[in-house]
C-alpha positions in Angstrom: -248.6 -70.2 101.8 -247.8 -73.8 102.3 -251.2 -74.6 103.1 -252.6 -72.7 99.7 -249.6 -74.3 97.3 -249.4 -77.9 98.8 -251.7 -80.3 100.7 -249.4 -80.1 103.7 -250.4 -78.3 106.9 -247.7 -76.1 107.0 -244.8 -75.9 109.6 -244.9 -74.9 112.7 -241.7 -73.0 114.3 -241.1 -71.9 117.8 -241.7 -68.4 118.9 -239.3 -66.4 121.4 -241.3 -65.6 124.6 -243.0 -62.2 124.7 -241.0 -60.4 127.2 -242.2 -57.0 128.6 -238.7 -55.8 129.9 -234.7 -56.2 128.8 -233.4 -59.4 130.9 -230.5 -58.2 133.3 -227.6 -60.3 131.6 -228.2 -57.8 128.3 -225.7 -55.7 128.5 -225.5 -53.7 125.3 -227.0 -49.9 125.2 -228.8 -48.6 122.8 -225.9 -46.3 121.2 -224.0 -49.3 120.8 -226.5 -51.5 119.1 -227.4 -48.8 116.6 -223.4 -48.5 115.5 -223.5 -52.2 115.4 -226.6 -52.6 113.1 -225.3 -49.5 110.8 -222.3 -52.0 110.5 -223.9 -55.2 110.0 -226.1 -53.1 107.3 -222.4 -51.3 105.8 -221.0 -54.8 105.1 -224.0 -55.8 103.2 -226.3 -58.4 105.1 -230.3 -58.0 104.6 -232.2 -57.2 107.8 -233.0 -61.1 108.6 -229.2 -61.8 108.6 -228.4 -58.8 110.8 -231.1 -59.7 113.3 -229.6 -63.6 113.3 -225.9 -61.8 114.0 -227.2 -59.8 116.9 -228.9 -62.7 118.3 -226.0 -65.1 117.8 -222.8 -62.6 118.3 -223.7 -59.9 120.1 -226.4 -61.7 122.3 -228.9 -59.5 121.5 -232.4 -61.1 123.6 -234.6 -58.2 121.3 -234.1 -55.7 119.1 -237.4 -54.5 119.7 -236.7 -54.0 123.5 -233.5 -52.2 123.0 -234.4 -49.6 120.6 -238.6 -49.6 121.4 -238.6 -49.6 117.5 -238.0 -53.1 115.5 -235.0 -53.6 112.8 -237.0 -52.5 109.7 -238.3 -49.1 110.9 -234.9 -47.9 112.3 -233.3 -48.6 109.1 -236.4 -47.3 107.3 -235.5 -43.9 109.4 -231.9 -44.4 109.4 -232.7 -44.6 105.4 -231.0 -47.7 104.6 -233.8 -49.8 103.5 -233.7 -51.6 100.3 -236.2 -50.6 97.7 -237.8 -54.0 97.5 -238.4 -55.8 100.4 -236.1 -58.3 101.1 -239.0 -61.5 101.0 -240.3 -60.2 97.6 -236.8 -60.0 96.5 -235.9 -63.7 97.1 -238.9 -65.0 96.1 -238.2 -63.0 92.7 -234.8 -64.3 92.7 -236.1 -67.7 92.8 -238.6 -67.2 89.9 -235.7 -66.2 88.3 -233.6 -69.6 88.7 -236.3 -71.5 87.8 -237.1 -69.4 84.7 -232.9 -70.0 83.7 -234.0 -73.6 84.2 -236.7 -73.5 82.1 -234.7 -71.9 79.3 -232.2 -74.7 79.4 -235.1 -77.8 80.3 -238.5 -76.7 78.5 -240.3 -79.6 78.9 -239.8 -79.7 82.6 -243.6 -79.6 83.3 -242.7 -79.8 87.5 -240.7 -76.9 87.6 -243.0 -75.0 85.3 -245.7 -75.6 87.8 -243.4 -74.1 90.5 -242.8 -70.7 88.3 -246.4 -70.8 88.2 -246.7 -71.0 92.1 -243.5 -68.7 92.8 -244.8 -65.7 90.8 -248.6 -66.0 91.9 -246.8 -65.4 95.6 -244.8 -63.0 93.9 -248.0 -61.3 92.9 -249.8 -61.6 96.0 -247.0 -60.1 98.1 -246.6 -57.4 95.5 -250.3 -56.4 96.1 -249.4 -56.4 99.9 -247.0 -54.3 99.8 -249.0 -51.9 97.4 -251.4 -51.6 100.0 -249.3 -51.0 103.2 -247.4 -48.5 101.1 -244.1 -50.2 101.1 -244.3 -50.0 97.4 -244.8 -47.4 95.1 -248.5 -47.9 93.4 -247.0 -48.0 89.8 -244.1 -50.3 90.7 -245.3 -54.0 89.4 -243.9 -57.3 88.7 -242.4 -58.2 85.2 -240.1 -61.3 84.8 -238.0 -59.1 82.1 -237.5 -56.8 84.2 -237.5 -58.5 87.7 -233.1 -59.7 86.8 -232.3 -56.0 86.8 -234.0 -55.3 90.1 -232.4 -58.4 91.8 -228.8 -58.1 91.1 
């Protein structure tokens, strides 16, 4: 979205090489990583923290090629998903900062431009998840509302 928000090109990032098979120096089974990622998810971290702890701590290579099943769908079956994805929810959490700012600065014309931005990608990831199912199809955004579902 940096693209559609700024007149930047966007950033780039580097992408782990597809591997087809588990390298030999991983030595964690599959039992092992699935009591590890119930625990990571028990002591509270979101699915992108758990997958960074795996990597960094455990030396997990891919979650992917351990479980043939990626993070989000074996907690989705292990049913400890959040209710709101974890993107939407930061990006609501942010809307909500800047609307606290707001409240306190109201002629802060910059930052009202960036609620503007932040809830339009609110919006348009709202309307993705609607259609992949993720989200129930009543369920929408409302900034009254949107503090109760964060915390």
């Amino acid at each position: 979205m940096a693209k559609m928000h700024s007149r930047k090109k966007g950033s780039s990032r580097s992408r782990p090489p597809t591997a087809a098979k588990l390298p030999e120096w991983s030595d964690l089974s599959q039992e092992e990583l699935e009591k590890a990622i119930m625990k990571l998810h028990d002591n509270g971290l979101p699915p992108s923290r758990i997958g960074l702890t795996l990597r960094d701590q455990y030396g997990v290579p891919s979650i992917k090629l351990v479980l043939n099943k990626n993070l989000n769908r074996f907690l989705t079956e292990n049913n400890a998903l959040a209710e709101i994805p974890e993107d939407l929810g930061n990006l609501m959490r942010k809307a909500l900062h800047i609307r606290k700012h707001l409240k306190a600065n109201n002629k802060d014309v910059h930052n009202k431009r960036a609620l503007q931005l932040t809830e339009s990608k609110v919006r348009r990831l709202v309307k993705y998840y609607h259609d992949s199912g993720r989200l129930a199809p009543e369920w929408t955004y409302k900034p009254e509302t949107a503090e109760i579902l964060v915390s």
